[in-house]
Biopython code that builds the backbone (N, CA, C, O; Angstrom):
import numpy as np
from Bio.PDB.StructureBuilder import StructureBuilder

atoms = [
    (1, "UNK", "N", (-16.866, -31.508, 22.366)),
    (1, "UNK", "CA", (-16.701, -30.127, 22.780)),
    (1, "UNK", "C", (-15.300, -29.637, 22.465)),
    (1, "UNK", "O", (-15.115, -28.594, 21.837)),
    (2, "UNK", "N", (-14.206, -30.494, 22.963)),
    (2, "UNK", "CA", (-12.756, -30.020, 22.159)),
    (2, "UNK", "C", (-12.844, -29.756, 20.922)),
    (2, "UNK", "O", (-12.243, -28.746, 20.556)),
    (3, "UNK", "N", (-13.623, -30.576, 19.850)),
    (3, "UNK", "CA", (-13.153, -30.208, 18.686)),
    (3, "UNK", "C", (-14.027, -29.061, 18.286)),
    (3, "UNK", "O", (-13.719, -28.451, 17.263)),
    (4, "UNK", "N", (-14.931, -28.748, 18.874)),
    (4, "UNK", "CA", (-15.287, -27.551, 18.444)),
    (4, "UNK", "C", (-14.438, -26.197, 18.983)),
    (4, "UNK", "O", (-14.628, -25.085, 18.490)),
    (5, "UNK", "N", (-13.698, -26.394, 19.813)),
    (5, "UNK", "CA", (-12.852, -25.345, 20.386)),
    (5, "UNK", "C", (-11.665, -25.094, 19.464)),
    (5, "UNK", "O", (-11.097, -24.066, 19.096)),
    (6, "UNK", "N", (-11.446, -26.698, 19.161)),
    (6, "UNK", "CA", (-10.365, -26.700, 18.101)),
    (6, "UNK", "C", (-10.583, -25.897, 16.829)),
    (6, "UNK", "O", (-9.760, -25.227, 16.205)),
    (7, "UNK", "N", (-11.856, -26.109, 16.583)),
    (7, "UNK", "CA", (-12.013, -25.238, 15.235)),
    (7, "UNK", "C", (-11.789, -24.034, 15.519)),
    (7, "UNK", "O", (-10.854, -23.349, 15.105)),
    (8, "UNK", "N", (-13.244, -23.502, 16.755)),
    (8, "UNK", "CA", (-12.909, -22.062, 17.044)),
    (8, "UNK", "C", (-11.502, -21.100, 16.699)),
    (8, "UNK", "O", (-11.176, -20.149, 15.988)),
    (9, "UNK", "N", (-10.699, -22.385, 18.092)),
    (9, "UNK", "CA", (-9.236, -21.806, 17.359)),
    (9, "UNK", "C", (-8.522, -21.300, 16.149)),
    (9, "UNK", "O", (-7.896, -20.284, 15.847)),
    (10, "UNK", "N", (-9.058, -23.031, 15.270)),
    (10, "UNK", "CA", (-7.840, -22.877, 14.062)),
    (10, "UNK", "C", (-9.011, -21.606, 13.211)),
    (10, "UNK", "O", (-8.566, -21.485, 12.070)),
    (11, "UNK", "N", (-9.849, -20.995, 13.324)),
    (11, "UNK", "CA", (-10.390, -19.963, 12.532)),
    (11, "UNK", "C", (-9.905, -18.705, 12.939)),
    (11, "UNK", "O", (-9.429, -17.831, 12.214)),
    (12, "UNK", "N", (-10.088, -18.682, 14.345)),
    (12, "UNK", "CA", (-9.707, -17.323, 14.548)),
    (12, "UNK", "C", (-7.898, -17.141, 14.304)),
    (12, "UNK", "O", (-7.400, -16.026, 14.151)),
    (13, "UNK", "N", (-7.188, -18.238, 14.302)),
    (13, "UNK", "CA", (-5.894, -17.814, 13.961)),
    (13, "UNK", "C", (-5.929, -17.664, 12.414)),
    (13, "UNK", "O", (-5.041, -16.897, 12.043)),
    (14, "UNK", "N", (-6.696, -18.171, 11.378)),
    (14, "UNK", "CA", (-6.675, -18.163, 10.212)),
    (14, "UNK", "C", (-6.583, -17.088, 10.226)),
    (14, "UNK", "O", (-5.562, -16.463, 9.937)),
    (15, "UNK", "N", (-8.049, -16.447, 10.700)),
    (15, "UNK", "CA", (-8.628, -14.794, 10.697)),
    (15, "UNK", "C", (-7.646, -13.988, 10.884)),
    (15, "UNK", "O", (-7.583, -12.934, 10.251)),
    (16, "UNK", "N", (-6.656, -14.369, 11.841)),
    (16, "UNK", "CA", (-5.264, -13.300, 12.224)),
    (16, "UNK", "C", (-4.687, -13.135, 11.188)),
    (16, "UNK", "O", (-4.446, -12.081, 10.600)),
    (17, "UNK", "N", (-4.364, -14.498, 10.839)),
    (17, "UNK", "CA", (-2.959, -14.182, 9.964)),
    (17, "UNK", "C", (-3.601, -14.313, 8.222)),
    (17, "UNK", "O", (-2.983, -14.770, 7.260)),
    (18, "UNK", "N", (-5.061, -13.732, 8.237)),
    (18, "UNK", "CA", (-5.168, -13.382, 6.718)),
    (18, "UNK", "C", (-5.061, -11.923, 6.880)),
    (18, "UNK", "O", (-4.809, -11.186, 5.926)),
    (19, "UNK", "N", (-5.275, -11.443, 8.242)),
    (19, "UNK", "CA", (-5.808, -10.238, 8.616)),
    (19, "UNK", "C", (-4.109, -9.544, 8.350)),
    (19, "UNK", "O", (-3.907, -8.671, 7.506)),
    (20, "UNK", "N", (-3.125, -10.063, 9.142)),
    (20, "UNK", "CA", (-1.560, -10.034, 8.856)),
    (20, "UNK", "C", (-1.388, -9.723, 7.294)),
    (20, "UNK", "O", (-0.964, -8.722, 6.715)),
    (21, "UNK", "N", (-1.854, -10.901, 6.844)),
    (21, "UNK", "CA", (-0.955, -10.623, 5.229)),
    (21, "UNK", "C", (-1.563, -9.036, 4.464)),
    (21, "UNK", "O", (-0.941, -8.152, 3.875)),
    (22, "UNK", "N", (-3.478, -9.229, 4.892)),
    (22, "UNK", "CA", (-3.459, -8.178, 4.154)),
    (22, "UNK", "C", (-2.885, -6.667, 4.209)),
    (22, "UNK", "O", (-2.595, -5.786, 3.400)),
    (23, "UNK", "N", (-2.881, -6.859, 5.651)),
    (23, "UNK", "CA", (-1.965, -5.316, 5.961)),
    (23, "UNK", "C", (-0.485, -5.423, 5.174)),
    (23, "UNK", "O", (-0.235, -4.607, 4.286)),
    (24, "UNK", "N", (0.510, -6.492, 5.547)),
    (24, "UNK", "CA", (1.319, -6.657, 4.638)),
    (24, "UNK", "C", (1.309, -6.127, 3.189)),
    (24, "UNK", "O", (2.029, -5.229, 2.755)),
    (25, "UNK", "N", (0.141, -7.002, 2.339)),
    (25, "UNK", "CA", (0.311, -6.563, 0.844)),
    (25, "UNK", "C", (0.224, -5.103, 0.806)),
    (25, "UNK", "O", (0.903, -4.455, 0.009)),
    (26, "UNK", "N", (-0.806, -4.410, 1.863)),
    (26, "UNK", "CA", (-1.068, -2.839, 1.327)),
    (26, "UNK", "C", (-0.119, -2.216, 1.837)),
    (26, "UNK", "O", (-0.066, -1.082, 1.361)),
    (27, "UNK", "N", (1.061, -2.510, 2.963)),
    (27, "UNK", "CA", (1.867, -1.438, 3.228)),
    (27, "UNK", "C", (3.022, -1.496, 2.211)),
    (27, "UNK", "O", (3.795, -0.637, 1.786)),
    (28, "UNK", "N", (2.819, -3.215, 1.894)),
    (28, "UNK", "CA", (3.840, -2.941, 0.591)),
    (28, "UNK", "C", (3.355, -2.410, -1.071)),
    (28, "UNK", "O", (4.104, -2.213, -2.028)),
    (29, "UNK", "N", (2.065, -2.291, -1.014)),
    (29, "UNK", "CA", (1.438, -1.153, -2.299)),
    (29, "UNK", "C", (1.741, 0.124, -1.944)),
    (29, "UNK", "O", (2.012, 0.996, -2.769)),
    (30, "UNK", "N", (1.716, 0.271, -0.896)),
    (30, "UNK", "CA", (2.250, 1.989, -0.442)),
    (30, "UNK", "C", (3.769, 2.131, -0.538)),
    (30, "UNK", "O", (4.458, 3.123, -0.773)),
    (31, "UNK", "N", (3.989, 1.281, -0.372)),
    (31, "UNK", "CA", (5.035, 1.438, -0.665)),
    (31, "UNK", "C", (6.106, 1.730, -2.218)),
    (31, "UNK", "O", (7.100, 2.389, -2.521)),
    (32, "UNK", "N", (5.208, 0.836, -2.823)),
    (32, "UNK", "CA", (5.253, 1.100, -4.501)),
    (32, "UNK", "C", (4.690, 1.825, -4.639)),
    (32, "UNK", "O", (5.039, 2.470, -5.628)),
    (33, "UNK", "N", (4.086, 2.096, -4.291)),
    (33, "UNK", "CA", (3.205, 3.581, -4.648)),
    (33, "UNK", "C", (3.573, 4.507, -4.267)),
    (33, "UNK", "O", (2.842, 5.448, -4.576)),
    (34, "UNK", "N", (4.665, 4.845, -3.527)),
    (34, "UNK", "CA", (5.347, 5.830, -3.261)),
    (34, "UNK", "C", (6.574, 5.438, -3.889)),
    (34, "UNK", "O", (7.231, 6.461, -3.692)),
    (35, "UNK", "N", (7.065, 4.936, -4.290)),
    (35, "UNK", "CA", (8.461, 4.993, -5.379)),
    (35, "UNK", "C", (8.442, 4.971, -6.545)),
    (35, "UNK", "O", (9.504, 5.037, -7.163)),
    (36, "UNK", "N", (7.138, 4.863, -7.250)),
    (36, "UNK", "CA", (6.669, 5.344, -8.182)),
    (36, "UNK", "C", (6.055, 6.506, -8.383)),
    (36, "UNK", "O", (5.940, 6.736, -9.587)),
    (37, "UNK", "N", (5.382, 7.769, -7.332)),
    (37, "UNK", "CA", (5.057, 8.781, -7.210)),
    (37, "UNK", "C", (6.718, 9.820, -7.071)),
    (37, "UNK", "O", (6.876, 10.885, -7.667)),
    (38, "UNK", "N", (7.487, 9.348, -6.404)),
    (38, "UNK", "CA", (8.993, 9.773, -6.180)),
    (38, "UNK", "C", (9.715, 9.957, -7.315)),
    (38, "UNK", "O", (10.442, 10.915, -7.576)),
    (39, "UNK", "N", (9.411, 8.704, -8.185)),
    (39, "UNK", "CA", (10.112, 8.613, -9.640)),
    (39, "UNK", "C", (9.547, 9.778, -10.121)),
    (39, "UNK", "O", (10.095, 10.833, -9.804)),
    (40, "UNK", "N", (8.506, 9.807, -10.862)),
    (40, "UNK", "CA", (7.747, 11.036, -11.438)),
    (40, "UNK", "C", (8.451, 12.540, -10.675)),
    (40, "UNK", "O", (9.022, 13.463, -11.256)),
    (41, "UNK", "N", (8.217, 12.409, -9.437)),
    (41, "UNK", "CA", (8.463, 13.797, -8.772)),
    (41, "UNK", "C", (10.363, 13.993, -9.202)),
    (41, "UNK", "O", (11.150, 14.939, -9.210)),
    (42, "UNK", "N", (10.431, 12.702, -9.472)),
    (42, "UNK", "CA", (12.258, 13.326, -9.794)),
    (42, "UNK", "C", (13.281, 13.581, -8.654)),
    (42, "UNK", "O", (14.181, 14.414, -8.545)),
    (43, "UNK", "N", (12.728, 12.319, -7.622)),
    (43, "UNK", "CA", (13.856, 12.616, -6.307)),
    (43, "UNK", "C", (14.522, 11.682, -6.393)),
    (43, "UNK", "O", (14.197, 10.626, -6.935)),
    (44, "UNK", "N", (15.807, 11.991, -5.744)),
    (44, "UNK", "CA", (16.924, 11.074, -5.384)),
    (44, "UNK", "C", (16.709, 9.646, -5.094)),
    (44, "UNK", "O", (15.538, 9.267, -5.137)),
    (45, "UNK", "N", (17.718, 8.691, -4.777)),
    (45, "UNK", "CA", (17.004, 7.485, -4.480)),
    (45, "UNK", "C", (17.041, 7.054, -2.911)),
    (45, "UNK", "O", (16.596, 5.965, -2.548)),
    (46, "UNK", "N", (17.736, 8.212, -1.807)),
    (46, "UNK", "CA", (17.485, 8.384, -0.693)),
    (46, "UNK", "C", (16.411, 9.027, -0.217)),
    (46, "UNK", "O", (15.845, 8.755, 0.841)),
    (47, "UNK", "N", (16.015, 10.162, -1.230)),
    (47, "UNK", "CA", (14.502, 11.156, -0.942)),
    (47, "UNK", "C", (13.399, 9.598, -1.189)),
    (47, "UNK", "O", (12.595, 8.981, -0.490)),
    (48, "UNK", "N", (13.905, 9.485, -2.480)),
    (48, "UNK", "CA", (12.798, 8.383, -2.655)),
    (48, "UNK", "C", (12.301, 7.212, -1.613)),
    (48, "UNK", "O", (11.112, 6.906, -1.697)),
    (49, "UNK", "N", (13.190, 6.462, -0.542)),
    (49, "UNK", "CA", (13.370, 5.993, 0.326)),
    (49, "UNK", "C", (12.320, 6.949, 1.268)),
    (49, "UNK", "O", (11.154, 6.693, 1.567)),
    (50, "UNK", "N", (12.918, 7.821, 1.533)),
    (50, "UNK", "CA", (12.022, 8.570, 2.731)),
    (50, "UNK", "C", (10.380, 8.679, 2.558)),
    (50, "UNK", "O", (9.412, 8.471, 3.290)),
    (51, "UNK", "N", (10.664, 9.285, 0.673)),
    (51, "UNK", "CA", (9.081, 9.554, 0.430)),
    (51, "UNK", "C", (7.854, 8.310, 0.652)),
    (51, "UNK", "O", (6.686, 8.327, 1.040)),
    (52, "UNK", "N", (9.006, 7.026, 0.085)),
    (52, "UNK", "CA", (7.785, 5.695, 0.033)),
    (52, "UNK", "C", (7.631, 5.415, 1.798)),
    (52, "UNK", "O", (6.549, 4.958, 2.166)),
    (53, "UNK", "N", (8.203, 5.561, 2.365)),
    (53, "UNK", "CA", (8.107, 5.661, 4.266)),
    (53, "UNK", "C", (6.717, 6.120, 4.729)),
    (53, "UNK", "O", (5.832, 5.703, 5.476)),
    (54, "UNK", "N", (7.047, 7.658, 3.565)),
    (54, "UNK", "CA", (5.751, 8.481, 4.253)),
    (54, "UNK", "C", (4.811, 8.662, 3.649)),
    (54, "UNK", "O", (3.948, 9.511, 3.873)),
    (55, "UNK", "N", (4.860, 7.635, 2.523)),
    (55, "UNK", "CA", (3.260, 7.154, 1.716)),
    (55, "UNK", "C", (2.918, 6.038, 2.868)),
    (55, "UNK", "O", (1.829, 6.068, 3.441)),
    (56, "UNK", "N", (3.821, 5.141, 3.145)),
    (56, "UNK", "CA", (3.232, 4.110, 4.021)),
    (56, "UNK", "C", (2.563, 4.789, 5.490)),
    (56, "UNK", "O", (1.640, 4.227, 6.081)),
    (57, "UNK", "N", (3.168, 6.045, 5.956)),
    (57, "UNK", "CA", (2.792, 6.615, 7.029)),
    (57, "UNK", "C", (1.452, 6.980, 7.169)),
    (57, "UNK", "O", (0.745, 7.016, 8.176)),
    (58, "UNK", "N", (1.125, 7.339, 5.580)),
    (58, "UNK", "CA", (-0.071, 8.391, 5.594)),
    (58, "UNK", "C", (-1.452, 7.433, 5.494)),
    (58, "UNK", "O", (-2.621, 7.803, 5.385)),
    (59, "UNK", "N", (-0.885, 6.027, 5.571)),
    (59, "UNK", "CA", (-2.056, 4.727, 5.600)),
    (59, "UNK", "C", (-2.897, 4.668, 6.869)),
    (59, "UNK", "O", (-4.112, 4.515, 6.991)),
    (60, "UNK", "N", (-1.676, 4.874, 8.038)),
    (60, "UNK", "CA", (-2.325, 5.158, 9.177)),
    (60, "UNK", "C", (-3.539, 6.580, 9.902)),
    (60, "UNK", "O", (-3.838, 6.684, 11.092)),
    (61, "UNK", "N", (-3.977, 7.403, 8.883)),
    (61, "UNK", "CA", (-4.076, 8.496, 9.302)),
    (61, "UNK", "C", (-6.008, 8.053, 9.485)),
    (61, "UNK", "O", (-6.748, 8.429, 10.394)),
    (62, "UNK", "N", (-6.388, 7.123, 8.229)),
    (62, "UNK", "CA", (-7.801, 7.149, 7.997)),
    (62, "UNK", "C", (-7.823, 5.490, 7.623)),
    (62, "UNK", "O", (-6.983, 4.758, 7.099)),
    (63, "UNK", "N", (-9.359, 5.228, 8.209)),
    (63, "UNK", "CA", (-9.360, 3.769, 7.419)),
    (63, "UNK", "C", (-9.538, 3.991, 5.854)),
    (63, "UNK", "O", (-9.750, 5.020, 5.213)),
    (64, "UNK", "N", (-9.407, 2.901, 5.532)),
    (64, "UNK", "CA", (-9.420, 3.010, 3.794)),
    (64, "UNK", "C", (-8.218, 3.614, 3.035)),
    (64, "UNK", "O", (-7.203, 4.084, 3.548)),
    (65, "UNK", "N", (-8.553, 3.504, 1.539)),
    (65, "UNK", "CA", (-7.123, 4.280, 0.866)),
    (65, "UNK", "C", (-6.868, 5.381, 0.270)),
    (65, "UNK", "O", (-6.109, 5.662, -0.658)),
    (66, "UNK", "N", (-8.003, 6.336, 1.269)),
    (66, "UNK", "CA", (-8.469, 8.033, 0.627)),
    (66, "UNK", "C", (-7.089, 8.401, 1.276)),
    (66, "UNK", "O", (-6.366, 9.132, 0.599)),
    (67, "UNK", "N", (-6.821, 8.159, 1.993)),
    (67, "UNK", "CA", (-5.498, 9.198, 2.889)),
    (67, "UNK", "C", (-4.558, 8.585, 1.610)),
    (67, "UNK", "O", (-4.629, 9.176, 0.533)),
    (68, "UNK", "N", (-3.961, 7.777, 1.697)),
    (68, "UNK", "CA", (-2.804, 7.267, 0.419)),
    (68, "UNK", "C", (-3.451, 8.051, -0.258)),
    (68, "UNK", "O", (-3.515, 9.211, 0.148)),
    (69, "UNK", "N", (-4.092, 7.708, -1.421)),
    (69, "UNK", "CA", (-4.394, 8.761, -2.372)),
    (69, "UNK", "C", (-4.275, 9.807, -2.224)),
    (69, "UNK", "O", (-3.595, 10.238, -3.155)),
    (70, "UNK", "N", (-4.600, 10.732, -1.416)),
    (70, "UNK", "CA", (-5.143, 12.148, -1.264)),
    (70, "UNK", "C", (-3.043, 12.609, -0.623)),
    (70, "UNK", "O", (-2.688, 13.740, -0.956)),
    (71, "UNK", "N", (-2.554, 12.222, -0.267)),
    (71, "UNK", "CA", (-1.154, 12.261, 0.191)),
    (71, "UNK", "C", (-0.282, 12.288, -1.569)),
    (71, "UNK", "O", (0.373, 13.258, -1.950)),
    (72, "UNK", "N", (-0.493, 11.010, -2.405)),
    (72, "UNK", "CA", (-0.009, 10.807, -3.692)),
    (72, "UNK", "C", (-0.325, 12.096, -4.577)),
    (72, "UNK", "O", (0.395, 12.989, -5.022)),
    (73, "UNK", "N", (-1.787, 11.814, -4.659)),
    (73, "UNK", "CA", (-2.338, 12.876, -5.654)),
    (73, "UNK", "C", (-1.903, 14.223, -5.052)),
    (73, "UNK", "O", (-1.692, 14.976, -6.003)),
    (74, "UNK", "N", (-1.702, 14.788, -4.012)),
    (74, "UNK", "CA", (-1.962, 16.035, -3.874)),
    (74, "UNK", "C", (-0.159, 16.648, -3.872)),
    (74, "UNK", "O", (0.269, 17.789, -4.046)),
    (75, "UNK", "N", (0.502, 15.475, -3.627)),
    (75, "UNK", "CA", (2.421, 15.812, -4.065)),
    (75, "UNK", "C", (2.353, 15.740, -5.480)),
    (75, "UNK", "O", (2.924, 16.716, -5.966)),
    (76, "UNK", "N", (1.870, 14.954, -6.360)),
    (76, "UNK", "CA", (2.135, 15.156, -7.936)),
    (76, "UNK", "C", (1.384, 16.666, -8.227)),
    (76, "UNK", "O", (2.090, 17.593, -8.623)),
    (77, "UNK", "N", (0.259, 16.821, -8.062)),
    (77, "UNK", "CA", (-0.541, 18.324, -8.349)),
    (77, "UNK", "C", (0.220, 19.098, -7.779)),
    (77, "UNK", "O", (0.302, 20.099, -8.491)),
    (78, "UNK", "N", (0.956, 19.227, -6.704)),
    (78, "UNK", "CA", (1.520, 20.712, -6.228)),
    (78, "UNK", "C", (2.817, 20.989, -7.233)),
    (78, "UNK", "O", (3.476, 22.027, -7.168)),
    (79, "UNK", "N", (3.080, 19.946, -8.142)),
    (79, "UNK", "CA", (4.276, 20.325, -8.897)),
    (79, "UNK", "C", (3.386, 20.166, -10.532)),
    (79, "UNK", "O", (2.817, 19.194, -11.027)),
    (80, "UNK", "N", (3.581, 21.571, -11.038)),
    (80, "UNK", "CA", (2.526, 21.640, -12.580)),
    (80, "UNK", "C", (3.106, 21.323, -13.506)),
    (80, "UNK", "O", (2.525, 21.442, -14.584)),
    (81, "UNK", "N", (4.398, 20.824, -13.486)),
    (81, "UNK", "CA", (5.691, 19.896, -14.505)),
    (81, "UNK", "C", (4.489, 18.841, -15.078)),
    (81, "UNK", "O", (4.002, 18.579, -16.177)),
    (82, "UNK", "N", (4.297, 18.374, -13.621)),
    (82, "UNK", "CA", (3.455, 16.433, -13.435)),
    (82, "UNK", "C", (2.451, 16.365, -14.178)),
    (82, "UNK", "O", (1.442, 16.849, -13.664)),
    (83, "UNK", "N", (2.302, 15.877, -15.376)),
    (83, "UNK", "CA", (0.812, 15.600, -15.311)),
    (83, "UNK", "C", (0.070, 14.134, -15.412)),
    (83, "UNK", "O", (0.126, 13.409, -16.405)),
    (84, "UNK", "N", (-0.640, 13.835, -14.185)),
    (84, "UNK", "CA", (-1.223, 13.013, -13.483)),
    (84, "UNK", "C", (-2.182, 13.042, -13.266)),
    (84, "UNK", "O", (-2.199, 13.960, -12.446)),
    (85, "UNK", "N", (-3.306, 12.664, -13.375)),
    (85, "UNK", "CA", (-4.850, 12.996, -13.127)),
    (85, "UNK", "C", (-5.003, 11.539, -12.257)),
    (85, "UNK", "O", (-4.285, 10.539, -12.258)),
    (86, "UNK", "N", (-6.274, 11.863, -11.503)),
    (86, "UNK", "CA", (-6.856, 11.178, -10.156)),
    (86, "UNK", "C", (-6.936, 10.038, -10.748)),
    (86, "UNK", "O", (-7.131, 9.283, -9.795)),
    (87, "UNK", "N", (-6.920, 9.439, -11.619)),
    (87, "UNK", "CA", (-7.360, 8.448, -12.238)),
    (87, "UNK", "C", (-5.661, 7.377, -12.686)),
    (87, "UNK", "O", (-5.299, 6.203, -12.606)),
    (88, "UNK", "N", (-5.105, 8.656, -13.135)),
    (88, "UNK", "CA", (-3.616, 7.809, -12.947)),
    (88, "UNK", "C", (-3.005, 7.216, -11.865)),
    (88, "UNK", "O", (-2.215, 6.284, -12.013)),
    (89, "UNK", "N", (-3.393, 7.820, -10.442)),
    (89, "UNK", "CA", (-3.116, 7.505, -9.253)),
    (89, "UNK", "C", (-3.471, 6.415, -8.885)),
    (89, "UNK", "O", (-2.782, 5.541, -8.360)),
    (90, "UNK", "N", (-4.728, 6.400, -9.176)),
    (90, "UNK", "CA", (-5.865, 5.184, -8.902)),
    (90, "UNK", "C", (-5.288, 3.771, -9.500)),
    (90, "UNK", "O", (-5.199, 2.790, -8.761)),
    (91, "UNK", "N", (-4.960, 3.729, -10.671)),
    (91, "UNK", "CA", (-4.848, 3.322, -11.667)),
    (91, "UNK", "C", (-3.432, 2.459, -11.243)),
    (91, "UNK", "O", (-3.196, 1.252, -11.296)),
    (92, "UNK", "N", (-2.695, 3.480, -10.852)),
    (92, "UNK", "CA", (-1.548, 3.354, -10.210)),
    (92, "UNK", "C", (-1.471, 2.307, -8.462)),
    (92, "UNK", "O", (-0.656, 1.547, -7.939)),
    (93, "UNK", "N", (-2.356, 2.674, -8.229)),
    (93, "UNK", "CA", (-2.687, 2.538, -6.669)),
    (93, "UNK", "C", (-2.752, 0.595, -6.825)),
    (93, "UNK", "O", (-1.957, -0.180, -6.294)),
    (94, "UNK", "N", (-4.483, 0.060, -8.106)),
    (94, "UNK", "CA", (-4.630, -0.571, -8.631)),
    (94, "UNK", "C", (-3.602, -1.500, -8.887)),
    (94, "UNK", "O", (-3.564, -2.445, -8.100)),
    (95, "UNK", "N", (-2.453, -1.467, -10.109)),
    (95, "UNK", "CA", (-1.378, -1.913, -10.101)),
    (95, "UNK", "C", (-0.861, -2.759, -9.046)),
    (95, "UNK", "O", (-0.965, -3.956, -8.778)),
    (96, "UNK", "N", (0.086, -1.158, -8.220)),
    (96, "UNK", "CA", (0.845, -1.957, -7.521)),
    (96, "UNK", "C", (0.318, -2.746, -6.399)),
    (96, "UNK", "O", (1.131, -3.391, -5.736)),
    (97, "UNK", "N", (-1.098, -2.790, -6.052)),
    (97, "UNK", "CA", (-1.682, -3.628, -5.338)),
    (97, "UNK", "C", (-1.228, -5.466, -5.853)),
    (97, "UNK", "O", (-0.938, -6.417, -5.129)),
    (98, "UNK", "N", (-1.357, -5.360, -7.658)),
    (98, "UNK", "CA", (-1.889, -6.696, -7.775)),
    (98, "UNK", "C", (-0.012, -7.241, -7.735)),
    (98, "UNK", "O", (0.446, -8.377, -7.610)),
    (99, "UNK", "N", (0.640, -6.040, -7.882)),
    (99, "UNK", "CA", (2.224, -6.298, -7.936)),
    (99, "UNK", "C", (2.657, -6.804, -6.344)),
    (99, "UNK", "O", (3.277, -7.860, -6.220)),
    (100, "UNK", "N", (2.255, -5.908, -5.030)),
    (100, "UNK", "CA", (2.389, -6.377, -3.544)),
    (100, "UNK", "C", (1.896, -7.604, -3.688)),
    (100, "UNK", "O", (2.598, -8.545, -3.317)),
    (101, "UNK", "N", (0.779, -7.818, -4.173)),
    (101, "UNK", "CA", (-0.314, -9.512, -4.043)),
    (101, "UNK", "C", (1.048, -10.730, -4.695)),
    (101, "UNK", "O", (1.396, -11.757, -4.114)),
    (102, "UNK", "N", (1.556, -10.248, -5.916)),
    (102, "UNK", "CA", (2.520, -11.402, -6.338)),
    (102, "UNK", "C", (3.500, -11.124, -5.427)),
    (102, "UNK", "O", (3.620, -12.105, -4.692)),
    (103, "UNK", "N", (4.172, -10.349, -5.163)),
    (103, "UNK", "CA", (6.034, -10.393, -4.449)),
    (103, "UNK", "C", (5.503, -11.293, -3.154)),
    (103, "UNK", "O", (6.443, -11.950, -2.707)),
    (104, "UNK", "N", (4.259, -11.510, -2.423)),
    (104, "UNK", "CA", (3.941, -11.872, -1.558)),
    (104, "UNK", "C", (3.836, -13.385, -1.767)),
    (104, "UNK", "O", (4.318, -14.168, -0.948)),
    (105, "UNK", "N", (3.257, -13.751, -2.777)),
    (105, "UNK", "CA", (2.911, -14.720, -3.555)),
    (105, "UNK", "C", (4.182, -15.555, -3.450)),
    (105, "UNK", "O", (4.339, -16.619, -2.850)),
    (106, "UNK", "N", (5.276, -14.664, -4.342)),
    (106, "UNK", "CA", (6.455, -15.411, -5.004)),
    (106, "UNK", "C", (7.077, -16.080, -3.510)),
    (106, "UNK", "O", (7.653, -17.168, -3.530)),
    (107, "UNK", "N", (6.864, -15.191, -2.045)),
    (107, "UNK", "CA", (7.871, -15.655, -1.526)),
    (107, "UNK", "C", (7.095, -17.132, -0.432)),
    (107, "UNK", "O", (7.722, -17.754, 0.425)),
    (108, "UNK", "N", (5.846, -17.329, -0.762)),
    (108, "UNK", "CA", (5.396, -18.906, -0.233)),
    (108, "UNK", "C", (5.694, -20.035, -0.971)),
    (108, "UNK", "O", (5.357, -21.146, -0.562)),
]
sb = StructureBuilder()
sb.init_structure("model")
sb.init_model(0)
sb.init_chain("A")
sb.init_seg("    ")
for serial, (resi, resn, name, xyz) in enumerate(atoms, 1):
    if name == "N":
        sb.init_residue(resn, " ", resi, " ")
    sb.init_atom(name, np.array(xyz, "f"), 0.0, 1.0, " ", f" {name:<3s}", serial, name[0])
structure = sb.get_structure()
């Protein structure tokens, strides 16, 4: 009976702390993903700071990664300099996901 408790345990802590990293990798894709949306927009590297903050902010608003997107895409479209289509975002989004997955990587 212990060792089945034992397992219980060691799963549900697994479950935590895969559950941990993945939030990790995506707040740090939002995060690239907002300093790469910043770059394009042509802000400072203190604006830029703020902006990747409030890409990570806008993670919290909805489950899933329509809010990021719809936050990214809709700051590049309000400026008609940009041209970016939904698909660059995505594309973009894509990326720096597999880029958060390594920096995460590099540091185990």
């Amino acid at each position: 009976m212990a060792d089945m408790n034992d397992r219980k345990k060691a799963f549900e802590a697994k479950f935590a702390a895969d559950a941990e990293l993945q939030f990790k990798v995506t707040a740090r894709r939002n995060r690239l993903l907002g300093e790469w949306a910043a770059e394009k927009l042509g802000l400072t590297p203190e604006e830029r700071d703020v902006y990747a903050r409030e890409v990570v902010a806008a993670d919290f608003e909805e489950v899933g990664d329509e809010d990021v997107f719809r936050k990214v895409h809709g700051d590049l479209a309000a400026h008609d300099e940009i041209d970016v289509s939904e698909a660059d975002v995505r594309k973009a989004m894509d990326d720096k996901m597999v880029e958060a997955r390594r920096q995460f990587m590099d540091q185990v």
